[in-house]
C-alpha positions as CSV (number, residue, x, y, z in Angstrom):
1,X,103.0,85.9,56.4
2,X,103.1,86.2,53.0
3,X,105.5,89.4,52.7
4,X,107.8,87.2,54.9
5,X,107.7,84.4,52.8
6,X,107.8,86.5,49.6
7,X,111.0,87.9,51.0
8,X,112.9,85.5,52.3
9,X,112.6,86.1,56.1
10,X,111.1,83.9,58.5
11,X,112.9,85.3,60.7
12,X,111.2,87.6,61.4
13,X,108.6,85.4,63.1
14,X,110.5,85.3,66.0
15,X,109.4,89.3,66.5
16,X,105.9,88.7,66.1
17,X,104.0,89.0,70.1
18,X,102.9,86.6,71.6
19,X,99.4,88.0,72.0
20,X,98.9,88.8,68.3
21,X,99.5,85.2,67.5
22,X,97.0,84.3,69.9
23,X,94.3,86.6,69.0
24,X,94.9,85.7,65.2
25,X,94.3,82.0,65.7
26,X,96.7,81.4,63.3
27,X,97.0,77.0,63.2
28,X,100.1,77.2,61.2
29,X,102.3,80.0,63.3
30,X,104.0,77.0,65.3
31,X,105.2,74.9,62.3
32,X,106.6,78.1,60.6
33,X,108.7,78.7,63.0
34,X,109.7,75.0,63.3
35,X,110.5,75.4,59.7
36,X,112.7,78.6,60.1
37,X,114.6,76.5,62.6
38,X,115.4,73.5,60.5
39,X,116.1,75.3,57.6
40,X,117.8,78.5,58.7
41,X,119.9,80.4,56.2
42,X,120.7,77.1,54.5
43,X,118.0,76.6,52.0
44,X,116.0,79.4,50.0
45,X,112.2,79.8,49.7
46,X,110.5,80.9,46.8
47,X,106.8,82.4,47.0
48,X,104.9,79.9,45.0
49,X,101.2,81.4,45.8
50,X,98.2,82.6,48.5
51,X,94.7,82.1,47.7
52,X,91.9,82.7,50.4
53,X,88.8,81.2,48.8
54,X,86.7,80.8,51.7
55,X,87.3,82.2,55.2
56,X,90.8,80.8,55.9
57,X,94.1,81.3,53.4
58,X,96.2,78.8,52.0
59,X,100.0,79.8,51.2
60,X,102.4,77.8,49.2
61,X,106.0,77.7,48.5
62,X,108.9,75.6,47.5
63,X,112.6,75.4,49.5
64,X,115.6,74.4,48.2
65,X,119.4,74.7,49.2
66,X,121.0,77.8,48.8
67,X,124.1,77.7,46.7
């Protein structure tokens, strides 16, 4: 998640199987995608930062509109 972020391309979500989503028990998988599908091309993320202090990682970053 956060090479796809980092890049750019949360598109690529849309590749990821099924299965491998459910065995990570990843709780934020679902609203990714819904934000790759409001925001399509049409706005740019920047990588803000990922931190996993305890069991569970927390990633951050910032959209805007693309010019």
């Amino acid at each position: 998640m956060v090479e796809l972020v980092k890049s750019d391309t949360l598109g690529e979500l849309l590749r990821f199987d099924k299965a491998f989503v459910a065995e990570a028990k990843a709780d934020s998988f679902w609203q990714m995608l819904m934000l790759h599908g409001a925001i399509a091309d049409r706005w740019q993320g920047e990588f803000l930062s990922y931190e996993a202090p305890t069991y569970f990682g927390m990633l951050c970053a910032a959209y805007s509109p693309r010019n």
